[in-house]
C-alpha positions as CSV (number, residue, x, y, z in Angstrom):
1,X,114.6,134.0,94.1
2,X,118.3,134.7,93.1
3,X,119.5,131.8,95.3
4,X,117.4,129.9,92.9
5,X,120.0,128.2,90.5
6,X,117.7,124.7,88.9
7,X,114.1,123.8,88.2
8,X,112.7,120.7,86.8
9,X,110.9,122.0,84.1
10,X,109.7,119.4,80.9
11,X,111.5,116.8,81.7
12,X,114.8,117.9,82.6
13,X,116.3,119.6,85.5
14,X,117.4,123.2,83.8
15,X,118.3,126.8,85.1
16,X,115.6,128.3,86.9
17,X,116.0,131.3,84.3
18,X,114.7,128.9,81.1
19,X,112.0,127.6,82.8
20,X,109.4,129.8,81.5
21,X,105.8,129.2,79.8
22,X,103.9,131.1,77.3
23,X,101.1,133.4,78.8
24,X,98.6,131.7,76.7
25,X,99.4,128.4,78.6
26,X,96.1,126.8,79.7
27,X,97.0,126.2,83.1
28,X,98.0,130.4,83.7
29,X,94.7,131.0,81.8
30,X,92.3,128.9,83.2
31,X,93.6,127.6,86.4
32,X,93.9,124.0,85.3
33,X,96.7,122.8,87.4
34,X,97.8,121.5,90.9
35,X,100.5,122.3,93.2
36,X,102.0,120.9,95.6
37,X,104.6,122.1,99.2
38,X,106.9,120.3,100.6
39,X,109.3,121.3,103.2
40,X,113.2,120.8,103.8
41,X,114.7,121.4,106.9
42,X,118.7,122.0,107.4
43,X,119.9,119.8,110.7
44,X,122.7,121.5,111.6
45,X,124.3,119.2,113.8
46,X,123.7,116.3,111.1
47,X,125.1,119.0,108.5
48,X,122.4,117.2,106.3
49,X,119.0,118.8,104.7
50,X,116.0,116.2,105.1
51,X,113.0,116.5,103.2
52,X,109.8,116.0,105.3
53,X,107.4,113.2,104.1
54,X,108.0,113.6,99.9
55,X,106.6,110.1,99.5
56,X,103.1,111.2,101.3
57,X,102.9,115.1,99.8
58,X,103.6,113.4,95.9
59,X,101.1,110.7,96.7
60,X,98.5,113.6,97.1
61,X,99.9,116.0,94.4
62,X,99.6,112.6,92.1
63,X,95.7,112.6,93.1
64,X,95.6,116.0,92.8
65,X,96.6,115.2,89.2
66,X,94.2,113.0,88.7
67,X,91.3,115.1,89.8
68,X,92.3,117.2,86.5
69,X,92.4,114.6,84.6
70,X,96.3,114.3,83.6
71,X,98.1,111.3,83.0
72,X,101.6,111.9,84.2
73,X,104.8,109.7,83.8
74,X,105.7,110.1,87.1
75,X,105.1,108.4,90.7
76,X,105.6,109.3,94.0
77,X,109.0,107.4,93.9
78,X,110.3,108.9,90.9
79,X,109.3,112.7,91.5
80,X,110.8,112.4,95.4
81,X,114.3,111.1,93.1
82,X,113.8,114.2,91.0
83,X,113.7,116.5,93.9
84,X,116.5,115.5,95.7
85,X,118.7,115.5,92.5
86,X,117.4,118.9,92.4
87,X,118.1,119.8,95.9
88,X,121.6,118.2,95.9
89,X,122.8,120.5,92.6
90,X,121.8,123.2,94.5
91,X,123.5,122.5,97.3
92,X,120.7,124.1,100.3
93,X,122.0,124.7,103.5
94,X,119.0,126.3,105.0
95,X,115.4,125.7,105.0
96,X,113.7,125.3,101.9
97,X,110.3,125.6,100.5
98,X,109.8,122.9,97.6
99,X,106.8,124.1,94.9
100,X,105.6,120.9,92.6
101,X,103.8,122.0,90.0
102,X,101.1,119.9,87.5
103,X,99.4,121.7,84.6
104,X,97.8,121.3,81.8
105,X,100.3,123.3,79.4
106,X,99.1,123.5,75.5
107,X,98.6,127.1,75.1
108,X,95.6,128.5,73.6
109,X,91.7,129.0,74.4
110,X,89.3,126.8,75.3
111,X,87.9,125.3,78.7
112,X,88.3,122.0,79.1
113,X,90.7,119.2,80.8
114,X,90.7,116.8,78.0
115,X,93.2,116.9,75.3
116,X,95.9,119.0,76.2
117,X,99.8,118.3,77.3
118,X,100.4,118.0,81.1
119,X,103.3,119.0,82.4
120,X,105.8,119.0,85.7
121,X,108.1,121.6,87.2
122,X,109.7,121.7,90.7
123,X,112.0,123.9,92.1
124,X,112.9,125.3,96.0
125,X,113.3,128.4,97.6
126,X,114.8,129.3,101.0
127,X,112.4,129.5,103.3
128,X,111.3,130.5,107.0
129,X,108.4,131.7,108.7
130,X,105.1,131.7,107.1
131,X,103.4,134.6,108.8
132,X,104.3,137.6,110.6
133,X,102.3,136.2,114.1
134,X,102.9,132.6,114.4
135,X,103.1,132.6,118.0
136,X,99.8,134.2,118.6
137,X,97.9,134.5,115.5
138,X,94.7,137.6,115.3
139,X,91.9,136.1,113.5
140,X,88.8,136.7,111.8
141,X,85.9,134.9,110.6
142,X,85.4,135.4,107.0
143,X,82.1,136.3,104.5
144,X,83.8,134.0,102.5
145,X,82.7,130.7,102.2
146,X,85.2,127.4,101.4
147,X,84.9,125.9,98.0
148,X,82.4,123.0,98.0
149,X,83.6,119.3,96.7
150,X,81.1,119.5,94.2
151,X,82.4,122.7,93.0
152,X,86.1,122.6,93.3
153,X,87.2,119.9,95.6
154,X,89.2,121.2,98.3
155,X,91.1,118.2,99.2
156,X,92.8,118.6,95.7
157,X,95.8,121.4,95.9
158,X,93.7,123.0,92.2
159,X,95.2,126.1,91.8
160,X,92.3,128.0,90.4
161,X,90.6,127.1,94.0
162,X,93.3,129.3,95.4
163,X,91.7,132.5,94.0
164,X,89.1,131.8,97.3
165,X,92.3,131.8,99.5
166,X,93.2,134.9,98.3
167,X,90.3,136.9,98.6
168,X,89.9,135.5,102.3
169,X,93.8,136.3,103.2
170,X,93.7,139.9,101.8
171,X,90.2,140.9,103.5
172,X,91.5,139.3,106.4
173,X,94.9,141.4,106.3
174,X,93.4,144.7,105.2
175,X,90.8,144.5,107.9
176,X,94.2,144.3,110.9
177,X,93.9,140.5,111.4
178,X,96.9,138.2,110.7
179,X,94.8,135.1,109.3
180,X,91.2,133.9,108.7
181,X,88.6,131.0,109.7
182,X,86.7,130.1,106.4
183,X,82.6,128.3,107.0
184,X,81.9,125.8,104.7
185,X,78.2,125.4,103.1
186,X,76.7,124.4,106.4
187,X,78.4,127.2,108.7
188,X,81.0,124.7,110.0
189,X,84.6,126.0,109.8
190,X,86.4,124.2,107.7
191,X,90.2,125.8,107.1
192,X,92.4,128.9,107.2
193,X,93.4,130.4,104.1
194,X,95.8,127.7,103.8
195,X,96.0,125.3,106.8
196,X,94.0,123.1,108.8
197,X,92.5,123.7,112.2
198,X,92.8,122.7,115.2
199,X,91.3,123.3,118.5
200,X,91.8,121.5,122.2
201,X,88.3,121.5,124.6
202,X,88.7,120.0,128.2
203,X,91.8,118.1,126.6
204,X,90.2,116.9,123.6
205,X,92.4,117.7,120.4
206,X,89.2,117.9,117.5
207,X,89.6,119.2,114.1
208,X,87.2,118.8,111.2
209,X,86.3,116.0,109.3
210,X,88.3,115.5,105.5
211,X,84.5,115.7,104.5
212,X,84.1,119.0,105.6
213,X,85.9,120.5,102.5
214,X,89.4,120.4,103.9
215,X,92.6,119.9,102.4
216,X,94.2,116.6,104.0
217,X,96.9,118.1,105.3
218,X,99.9,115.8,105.7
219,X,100.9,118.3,108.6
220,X,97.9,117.7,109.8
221,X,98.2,114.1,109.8
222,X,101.5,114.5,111.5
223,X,100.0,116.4,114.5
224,X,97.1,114.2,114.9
225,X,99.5,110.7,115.3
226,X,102.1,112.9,117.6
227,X,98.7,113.6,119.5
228,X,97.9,110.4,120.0
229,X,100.9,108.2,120.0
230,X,103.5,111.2,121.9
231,X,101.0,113.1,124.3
232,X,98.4,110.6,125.0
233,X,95.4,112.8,123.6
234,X,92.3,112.1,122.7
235,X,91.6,113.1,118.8
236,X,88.4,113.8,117.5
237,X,87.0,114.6,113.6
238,X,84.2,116.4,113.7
239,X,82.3,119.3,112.3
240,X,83.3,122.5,114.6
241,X,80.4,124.8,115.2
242,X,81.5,128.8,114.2
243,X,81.2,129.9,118.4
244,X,83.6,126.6,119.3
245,X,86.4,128.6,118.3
246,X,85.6,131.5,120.9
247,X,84.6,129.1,123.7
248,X,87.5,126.6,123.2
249,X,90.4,126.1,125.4
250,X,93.3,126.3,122.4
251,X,93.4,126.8,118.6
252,X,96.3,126.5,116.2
253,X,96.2,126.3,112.4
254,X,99.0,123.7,110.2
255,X,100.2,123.6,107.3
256,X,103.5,122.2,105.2
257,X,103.9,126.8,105.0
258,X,102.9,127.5,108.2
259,X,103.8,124.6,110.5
260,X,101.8,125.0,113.2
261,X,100.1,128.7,114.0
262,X,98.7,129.5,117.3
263,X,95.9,131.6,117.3
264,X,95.1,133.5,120.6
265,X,92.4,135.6,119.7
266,X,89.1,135.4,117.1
267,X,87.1,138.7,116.2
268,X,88.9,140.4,119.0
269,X,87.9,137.7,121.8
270,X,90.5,135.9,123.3
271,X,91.0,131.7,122.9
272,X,91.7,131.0,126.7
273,X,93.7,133.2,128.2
274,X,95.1,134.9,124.7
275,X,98.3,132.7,125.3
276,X,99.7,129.6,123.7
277,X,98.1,126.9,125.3
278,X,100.3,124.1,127.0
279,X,99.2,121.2,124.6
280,X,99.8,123.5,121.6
281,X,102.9,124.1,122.9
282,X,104.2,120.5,123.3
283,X,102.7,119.5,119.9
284,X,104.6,122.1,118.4
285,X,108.0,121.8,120.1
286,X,107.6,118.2,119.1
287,X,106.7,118.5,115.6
288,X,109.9,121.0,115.1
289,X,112.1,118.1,116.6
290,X,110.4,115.8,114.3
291,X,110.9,117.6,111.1
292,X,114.7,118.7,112.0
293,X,115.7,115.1,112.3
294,X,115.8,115.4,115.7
295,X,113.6,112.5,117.2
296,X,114.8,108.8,116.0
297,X,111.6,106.6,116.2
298,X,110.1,109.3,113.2
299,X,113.0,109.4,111.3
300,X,111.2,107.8,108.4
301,X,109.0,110.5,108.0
302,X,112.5,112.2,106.7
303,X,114.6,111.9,103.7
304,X,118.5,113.0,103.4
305,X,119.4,115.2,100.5
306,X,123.0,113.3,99.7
């Protein structure tokens, strides 16, 4: 984090080192609070970082917000303006990682959402590959099951909901696999620890349903209108049965963290031939063209840090 120089923290953009909370701060105690990711990606050619979709990631980090029940002086316009003021002082020249952060920041004890101060903070890191396998990702199917919408709703980035992530990533790690498929209540999968899935069957792209307890992934939005509009496929949301993701022809995870993942094998049995898959492929070669500025009919999906 020592390349770290500003956050937006109360108000006010500030060095990252003052931007601290108390450890009685509801949101650290309780999990009340809501995050968001965004990515920045430095075009070298252009000599220019864009910021991928901000209007889109802090329309869902707003709703996030208002799942918890906070009334924030902010919009989608005017937190994207704060983060590329916060981005330009800090002069990034290299891929970023942008954490938004809502939370309900009073300090003291007692559960509830009403009542107490919300707060804002933002601030970037540099920032490359997610995991350690992207190109051919070792999975596992977890005893873990997702958080329901009628327990903690999953399409919300909650924070507290990420303590199911993290029990699914470290059993998934410890036991020698790179990443993990999570079931939801009915034995459909539903996400990775942190991404959405895909999988391609006789060149049908399907993923599951933003019913089936899914984040709704803007990445994942991304790949399914590249899919349709750029390589002609067929999309299709539906639930996806636990054996689909043996049987199937391609899978790949995405995420704002991890991009797009490709995932060759599940509980040591391969996904096709335990290669990328050529569709995967494409999607992905595009998408990094995409978010790099690199492909002019989406370059309103990007914003300029200048």
């Amino acid at each position: 984090m020592e390349q770290t120089t500003h956050a937006y923290f109360e108000g006010k953009i500030i060095p990252f080192t003052d931007a601290k909370i108390s450890i009685a701060t509801h949101g650290l105690n309780y999990g009340t609070a809501a995050f968001g990711g965004l990515r920045g990606y430095w075009n070298d050619d252009k000599k220019k970082l864009f910021i991928f979709r901000p209007m889109d990631h802090y329309r869902r980090f707003m709703l996030s917000a208002k799942i918890l029940a906070m009334d924030l002086p902010h919009t989608p316009e005017s937190l994207t303006r704060i983060t590329l003021d916060l981005l330009k002082l800090d002069n990034w020249q290299q891929d970023v990682y942008v954490r938004p952060l809502c939370y309900k920041a009073d300090a003291g004890i007692g559960v509830r959402l009403h009542d107490l101060r919300d707060e804002v903070s933002i601030f970037a890191i540099p920032f490359g590959a997610y995991g350690k396998n992207e190109d051919g990702a070792h999975v596992t199917m977890s005893s873990w099951r997702r958080v329901d919408d009628n327990v903690i709703p999953a399409r919300g980035k909650i924070s507290g909901a990420y303590a199911n992530s993290a029990l699914i990533k470290t059993d998934a790690i410890k036991a020698g696999f790179d990443e993990a498929l999570v079931l939801d209540h009915n034995g459909h999968i539903s996400e990775g620890t942190a991404m959405n899935v895909f999988m391609v069957r006789d060149g049908v792209l399907i993923t599951p349903s933003v019913s089936d307890n899914i984040l709704e992934g803007i990445t994942r939005r991304t790949i399914i209108e590249l899919a349709k509009k750029d390589l002609g496929l067929e999309v299709v949301e539906r639930s996806i049965d636990r054996t689909e993701a043996i049987v199937c022809d391609e899978l790949f995870m995405t995420g704002t963290a991890a991009q797009v993942m490709v995932v060759t094998s599940v509980d040591h049995r391969s996904v096709g031939d335990g290669k990328m898959g050529p569709i995967t492929a494409r999607l992905r070669d595009l998408f990094n063209e995409v978010v790099h500025g690199r492909v002019e009919k989406y370059n309103h999906w990007n914003v300029a840090v200048e």
